[in-house]
N, C-alpha and C positions, 0 to 999 in steps of 0.2 A: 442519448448522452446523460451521465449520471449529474446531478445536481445537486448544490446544498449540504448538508451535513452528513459524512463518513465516517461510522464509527466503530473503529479497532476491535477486534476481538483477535486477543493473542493467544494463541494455543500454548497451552503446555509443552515441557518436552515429551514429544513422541517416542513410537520404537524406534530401538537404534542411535537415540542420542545419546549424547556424555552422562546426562540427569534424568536418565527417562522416567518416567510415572505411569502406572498404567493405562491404557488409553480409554477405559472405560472414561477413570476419572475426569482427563482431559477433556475429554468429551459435554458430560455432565458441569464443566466448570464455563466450558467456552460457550454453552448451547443457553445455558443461565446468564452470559455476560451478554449475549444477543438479546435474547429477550429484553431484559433490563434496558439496553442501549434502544431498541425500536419502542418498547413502552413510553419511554423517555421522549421521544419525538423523532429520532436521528430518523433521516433518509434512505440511508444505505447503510450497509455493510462490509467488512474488509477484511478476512479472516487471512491472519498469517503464521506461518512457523515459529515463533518470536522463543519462545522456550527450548529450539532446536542450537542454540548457542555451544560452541563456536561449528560456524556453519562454513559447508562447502562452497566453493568460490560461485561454480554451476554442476549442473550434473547431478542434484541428489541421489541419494539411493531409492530404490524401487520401494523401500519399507516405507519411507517418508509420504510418497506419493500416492501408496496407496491409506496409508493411517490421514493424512490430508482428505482424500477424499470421502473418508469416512467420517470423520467428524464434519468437514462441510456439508455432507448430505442429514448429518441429523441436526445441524444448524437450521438447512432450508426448510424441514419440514415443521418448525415453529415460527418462521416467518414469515413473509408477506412484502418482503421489500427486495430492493436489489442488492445483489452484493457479489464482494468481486473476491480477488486473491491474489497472495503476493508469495510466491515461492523463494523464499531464502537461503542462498543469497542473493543468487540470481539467476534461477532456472524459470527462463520466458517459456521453453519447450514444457517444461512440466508443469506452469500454471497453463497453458493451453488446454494441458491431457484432464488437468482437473477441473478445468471449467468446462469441456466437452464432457465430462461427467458427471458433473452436479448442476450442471444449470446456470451456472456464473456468466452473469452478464458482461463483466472486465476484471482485465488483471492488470495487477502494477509491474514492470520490470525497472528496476534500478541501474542497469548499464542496458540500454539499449544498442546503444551504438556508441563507437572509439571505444575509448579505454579509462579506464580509473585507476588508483595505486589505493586499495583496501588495507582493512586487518584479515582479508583473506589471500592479500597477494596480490598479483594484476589482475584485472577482470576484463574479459575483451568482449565488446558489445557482437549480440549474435542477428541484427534486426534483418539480414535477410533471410536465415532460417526460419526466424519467428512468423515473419511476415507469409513465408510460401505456408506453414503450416497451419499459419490462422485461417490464411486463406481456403486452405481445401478442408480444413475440420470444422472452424465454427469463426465464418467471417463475420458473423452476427459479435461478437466478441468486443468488446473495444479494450487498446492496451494504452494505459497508463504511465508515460514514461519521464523516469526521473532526469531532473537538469543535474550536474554537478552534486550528485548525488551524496546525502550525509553521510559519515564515516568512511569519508572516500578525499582523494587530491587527485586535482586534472591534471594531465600534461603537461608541461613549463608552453607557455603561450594562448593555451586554448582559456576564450573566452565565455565566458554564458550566454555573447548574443551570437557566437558561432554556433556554442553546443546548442542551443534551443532549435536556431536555425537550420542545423544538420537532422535533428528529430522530428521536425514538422515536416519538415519539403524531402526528405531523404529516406528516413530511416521508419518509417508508416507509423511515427505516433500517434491516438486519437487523441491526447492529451498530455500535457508539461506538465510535472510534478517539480514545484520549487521548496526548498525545506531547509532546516538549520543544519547544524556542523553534526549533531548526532540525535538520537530519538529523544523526544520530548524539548530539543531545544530550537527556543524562537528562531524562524525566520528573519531576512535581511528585507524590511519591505520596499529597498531599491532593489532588492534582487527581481521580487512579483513587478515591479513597474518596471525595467529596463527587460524581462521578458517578455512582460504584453507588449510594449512598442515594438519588439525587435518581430512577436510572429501574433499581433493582433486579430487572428480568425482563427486562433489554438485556443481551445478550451485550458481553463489553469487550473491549478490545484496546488492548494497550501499544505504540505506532505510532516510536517513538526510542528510541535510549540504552539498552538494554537491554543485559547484559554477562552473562559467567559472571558475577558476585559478586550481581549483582539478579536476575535470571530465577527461582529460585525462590522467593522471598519475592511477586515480582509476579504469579506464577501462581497465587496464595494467593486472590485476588482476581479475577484475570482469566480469560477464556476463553481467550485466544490470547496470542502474543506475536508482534509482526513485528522480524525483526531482521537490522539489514544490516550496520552499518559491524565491529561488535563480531568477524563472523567473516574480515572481508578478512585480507590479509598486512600485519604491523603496524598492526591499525586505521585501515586510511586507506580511505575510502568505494569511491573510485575502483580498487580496488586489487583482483587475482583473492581469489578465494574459497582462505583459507587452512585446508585439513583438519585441524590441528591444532586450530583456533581453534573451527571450525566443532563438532569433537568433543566438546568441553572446554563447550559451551555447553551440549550435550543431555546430557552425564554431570551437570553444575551442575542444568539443570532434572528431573532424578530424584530 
C-alpha cells in the first residue's frame, strides 16, 4: 500500500499532442522534477500526461503510450521510491500496459466506475475490463480510484457515499481518491470524513490542493496525499518542481 506524500511529476506535451515538444525535452524536465521531488523527502511518485491537454476521454493513441513509457522508464532509473501513473484522461487499460512496463507499483483511474459529464464528454467507468486485466498482467498493481472526480459532475442523485461505496465493494478499488472541483484546488474536508465513515477499511487519498498549511492535519485521516501544484515555482501547476516548496511540504507533513 503506497503511504504519505505523492509527488506529481507532470509530463510535458508529448508526441501527437495539440503543443507537442520534443520528447527528449520532456523527458529531461520530468526526470529533473522527480529527482528534486524524492530529494526533497516525498514518498512516492505519480508521473502523468498533464501537458497532453485537451485530452481524450479514454482510449489514447498508441504514440502516447508508448512516449509515457518512455519517459517513466527514465524516470525509474534515477529513483528509488514507488511510483505510480495516471493515463489522461481516463485510460485504466493503458496505465495498466505502462505499469506492466515500467515497474509502476499503482495507477490512478479517474472514472472507475458509472459515469461523469467532463470537458471530455461522458466518461463511462470501465472497472470490469481494468479489473480482468490487472488481474492477469500485473495483479501486484494497485489502482487508485477517484470519488466524484475533479472537472467532472455526477449524475442528478448519485451521492459520494454511493459512489465510494460502489468503488470499494464493486468496482476493485485498492484506494478512494477525494479531491477538489479542479487541479490544484482545495478539497471539501467533509467530503474525506463522510468517505471514511461511509468505506472505513478503504485506504484514502487527498487527489488536489493540498499545501504546506493542510498536509498535516489531512494526513490525520488519510493514507496518502498526491500533491502537485503546491510544490511548482510560485504555485503554478505548469511550472518546474521548486525545492524549496517541495521541502517545506515534507517538514509541514512531520
Amino acid at each position: 500500500m503506497i503511504r504519505g506524500l505523492i509527488g506529481m511529476v507532470h509530463l510535458g506535451p508529448l508526441p501527437g499532442a495539440a503543443r507537442s515538444v520534443p520528447l527528449d525535452e520532456v523527458i529531461d524536465r520530468a526526470v529533473s522534477d522527480a529527482v528534486d521531488l524524492v530529494d526533497a523527502g516525498f514518498d512516492a511518485l505519480m508521473i502523468e500526461n498533464f501537458g497532453d491537454a485537451p485530452f481524450f476521454a479514454d482510449d489514447v493513441p498508441k504514440v502516447t503510450i508508448a512516449a509515457m513509457t518512455r519517459a517513466i522508464a527514465a524516470i525509474a532509473a534515477e529513483i528509488e521510491v514507488p511510483f505510480g501513473v495516471n493515463v489522461l484522461r481516463n485510460d485504466g487499460l493503458g496505465g495498466l500496459a505502462v505499469a506492466a512496463a515500467t515497474g509502476a507499483q499503482f495507477i490512478r483511474i479517474n472514472v472507475l466506475s458509472g459515469s461523469m459529464s467532463t470537458d471530455q464528454g461522458p466518461i463511462i467507468g470501465r472497472a470490469a475490463e481494468v479489473s480482468r486485466l490487472k488481474a492477469a498482467m500485473v495483479p501486484e498493481v494497485e489502482i487508485l480510484a477517484d470519488v466524484m472526480v475533479k472537472h467532472a459532475v455526477p449524475p442528478p442523485g448519485l451521492t459520494i457515499e454511493q459512489a465510494a461505496a460502489d468503488l470499494w465493494e464493486r468496482a476493485g478499488a485498492d484506494g478512494i481518491v477525494v479531491s477538489g472541483a479542479g487541479t490544484g484546488q482545495p478539497l471539501d474536508r467533509r467530503d474525506l470524513d463522510t468517505v471514511h465513515l461511509t468505506v472505513p477499511g478503504a485506504p484514502l487519498y487527498a487527489g488536489s490542493g493540498v499545501t504546506e498549511n493542510t498536509v498535516a492535519d489531512i494526513l490525520t485521516v488519510c493514507t496518502g496525499v498526491i500533491v502537485g501544484t503546491a510544490t511548482k515555482i510560485d504555485g503554478v501547476t505548469t511550472n518546474r518542481v521548486d525545492p524549496v516548496r517541495a521541502r517545506a511540504i515534507v517538514e509541514a507533513a512531520k
